[in-house]
C-alpha positions as CSV (number, residue, x, y, z in Angstrom):
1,X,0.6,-22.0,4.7
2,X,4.4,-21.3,3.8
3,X,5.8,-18.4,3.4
4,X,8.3,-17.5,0.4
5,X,10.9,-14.8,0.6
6,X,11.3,-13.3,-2.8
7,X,14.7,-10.6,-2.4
8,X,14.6,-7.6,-4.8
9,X,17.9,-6.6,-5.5
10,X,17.0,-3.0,-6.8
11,X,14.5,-2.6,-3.7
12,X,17.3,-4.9,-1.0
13,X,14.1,-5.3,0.6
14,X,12.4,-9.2,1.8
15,X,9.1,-9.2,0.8
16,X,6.6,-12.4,2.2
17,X,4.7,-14.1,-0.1
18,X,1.7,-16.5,1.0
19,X,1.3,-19.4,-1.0
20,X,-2.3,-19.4,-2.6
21,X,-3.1,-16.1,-1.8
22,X,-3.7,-15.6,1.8
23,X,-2.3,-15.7,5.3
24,X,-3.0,-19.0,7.1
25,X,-6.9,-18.6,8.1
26,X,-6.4,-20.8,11.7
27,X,-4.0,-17.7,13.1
28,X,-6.7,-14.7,12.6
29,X,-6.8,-11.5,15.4
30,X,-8.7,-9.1,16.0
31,X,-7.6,-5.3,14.7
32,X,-7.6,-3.8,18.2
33,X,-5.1,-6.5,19.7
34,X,-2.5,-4.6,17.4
35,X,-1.8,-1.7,19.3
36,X,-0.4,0.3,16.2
37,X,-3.8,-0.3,14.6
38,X,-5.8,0.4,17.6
39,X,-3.8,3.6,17.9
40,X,-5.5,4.4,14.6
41,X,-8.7,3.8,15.8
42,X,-8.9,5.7,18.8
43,X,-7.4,8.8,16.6
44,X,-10.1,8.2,14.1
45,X,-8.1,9.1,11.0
46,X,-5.6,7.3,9.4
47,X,-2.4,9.2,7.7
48,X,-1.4,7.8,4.3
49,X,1.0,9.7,2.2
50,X,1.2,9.6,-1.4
51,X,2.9,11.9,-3.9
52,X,1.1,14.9,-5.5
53,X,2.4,14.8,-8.8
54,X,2.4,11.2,-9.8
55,X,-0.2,11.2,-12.5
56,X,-2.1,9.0,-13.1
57,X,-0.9,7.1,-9.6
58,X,-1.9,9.7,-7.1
59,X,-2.5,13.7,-8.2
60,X,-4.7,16.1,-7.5
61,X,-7.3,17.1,-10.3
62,X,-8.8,20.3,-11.4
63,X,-11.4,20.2,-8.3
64,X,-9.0,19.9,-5.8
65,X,-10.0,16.0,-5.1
66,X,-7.6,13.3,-5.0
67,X,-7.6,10.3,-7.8
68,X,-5.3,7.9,-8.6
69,X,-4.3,4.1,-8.8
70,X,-2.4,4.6,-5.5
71,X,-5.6,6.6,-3.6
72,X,-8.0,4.2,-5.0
73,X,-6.2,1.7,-2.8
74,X,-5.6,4.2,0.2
75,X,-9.6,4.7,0.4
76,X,-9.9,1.6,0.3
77,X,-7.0,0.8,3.4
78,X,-9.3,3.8,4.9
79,X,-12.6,1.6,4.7
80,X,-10.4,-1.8,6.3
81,X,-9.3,0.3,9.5
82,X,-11.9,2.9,10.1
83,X,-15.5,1.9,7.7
84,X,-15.6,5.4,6.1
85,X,-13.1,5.9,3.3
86,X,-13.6,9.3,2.9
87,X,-14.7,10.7,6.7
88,X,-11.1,9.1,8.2
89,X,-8.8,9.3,5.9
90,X,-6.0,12.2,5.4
91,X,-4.2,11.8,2.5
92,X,-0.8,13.9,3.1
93,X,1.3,15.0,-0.2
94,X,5.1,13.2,0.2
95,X,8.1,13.2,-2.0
96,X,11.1,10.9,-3.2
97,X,13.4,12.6,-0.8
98,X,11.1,13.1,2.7
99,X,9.1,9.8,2.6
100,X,11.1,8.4,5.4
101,X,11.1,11.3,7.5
102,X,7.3,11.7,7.5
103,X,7.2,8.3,8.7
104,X,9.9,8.8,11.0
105,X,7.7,11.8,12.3
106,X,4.8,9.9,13.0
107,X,3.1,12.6,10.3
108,X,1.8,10.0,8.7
109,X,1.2,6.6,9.2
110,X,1.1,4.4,5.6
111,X,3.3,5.4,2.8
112,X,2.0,4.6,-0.8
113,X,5.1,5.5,-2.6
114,X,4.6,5.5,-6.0
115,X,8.5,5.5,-6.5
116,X,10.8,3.2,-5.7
117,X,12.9,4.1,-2.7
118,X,16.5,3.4,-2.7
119,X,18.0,0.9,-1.0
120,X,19.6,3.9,2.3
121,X,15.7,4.3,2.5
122,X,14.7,0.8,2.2
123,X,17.0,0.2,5.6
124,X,14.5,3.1,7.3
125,X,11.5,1.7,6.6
126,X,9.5,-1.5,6.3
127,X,7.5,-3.2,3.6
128,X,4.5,-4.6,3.3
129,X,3.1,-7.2,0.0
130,X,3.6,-5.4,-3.0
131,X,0.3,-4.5,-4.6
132,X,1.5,-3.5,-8.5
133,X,4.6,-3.4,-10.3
134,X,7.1,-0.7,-11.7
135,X,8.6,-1.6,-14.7
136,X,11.1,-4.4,-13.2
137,X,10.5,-3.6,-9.9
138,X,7.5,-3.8,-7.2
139,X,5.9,-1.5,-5.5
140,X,4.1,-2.0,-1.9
141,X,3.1,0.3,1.2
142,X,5.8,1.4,3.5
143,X,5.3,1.8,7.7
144,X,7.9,3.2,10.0
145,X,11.2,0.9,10.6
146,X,10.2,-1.8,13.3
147,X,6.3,-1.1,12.9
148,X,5.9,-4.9,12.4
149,X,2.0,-4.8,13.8
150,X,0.9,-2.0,10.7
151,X,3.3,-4.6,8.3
152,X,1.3,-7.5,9.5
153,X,-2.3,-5.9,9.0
154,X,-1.4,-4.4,5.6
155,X,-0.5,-7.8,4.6
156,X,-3.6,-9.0,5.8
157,X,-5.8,-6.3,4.2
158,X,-3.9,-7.2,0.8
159,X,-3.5,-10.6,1.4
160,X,-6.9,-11.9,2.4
161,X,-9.3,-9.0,3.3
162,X,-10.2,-7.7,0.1
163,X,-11.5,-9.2,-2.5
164,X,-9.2,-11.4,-4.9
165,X,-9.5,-9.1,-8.0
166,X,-9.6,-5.5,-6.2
167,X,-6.2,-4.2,-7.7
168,X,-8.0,-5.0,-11.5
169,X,-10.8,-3.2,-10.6
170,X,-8.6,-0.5,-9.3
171,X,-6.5,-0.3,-12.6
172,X,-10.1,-0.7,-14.3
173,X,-11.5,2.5,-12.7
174,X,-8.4,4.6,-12.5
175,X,-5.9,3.7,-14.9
176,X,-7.7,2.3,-18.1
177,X,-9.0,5.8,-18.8
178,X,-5.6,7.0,-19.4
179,X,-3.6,4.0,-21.1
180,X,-6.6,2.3,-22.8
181,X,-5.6,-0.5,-24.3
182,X,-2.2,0.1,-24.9
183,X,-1.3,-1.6,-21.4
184,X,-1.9,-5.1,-20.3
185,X,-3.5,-4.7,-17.3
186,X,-0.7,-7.6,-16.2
187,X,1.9,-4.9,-16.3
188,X,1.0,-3.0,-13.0
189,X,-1.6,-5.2,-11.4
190,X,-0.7,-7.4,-8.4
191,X,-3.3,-9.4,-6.6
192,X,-2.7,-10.5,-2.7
193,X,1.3,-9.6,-3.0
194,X,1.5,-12.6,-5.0
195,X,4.0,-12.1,-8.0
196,X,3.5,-14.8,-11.0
């Protein structure tokens, strides 16, 4: 299938697009031939850092639990790599201003921002699909700079793994409680990094 280049001049990041909805099915692999991903695998947690105080995105309640649009999706990123989306995943509390570095660090190893980076921050990191929107602007996980295995498995996991409507269920169980029906669902969502 081709691939379509969509440049975001707030984000100066290239983001693919897959026609249809999903990487070209004749060119699978297997998770542990990526050795960023197999790293992953023989640590048995995976690292995904999200901000603390972006309500109703990622927070932490009352209990002390993490919720969110943005977690939703990193248990579920947790389940893809590791089959237990609680056991193996460590969510790690990141801000506007040390994203980067925690991925420079190796501290973590996904970034769901729930911001939008600038463009200095953009050139330290790469993208992967987008997976909801932000106003005018897209959001979509970030890996360390030159981490193009994690990229390419991201964009497989939103691309083709899960199921076609899993961002709508997400904004159905996490962010319908707060905005009702006050918000068209169309506003945030984005299903397999494709951008109508």
């Amino acid at each position: 299938m081709g691939k379509y280049f969509l440049i975001l001049s707030l984000l100066t990041v290239e983001l693919p697009l897959f026609a249809k909805g999903g990487q070209d099915p004749s060119a699978p692999f297997n998770d542990h031939d990526l050795v960023a991903v197999h790293r992953i695998h023989l640590r048995e947690v995976v690292r995904i850092g999200v901000p603390r105080d972006n309500a109703p995105f990622s927070f932490v309640d009352a209990k002390g639990k993490w919720q969110g649009y943005d977690v939703y999706f990193a248990r579920r990123i947790a389940k893809e790599i590791l089959d237990d989306k609680e056991k193996y995943l460590r969510l790690v509390a990141v801000s506007r201003e040390n994203w980067v570095e925690y991925l420079e660090n190796d501290q973590v190893d996904i970034v769901l921002p729930g911001f939008i980076p600038s463009p200095e921050q953009n050139a330290l990191a790469d993208f992967a699909l987008p997976y909801r929107k932000a106003g005018e602007a897209l959001i979509a996980p970030a890996v360390r700079k030159g981490n193009a295995e994690l990229q390419r498995w991201l964009n497989d996991v939103i691309s083709r793994r899960i199921e076609g409507d899993f961002f709508h269920k997400d904004y159905e169980a996490t962010l319908r409680p707060v905005y009702g029906n006050a918000v068209d669902p169309e506003r945030v969502v984005i299903e397999r990094g494709i951008i109508e």
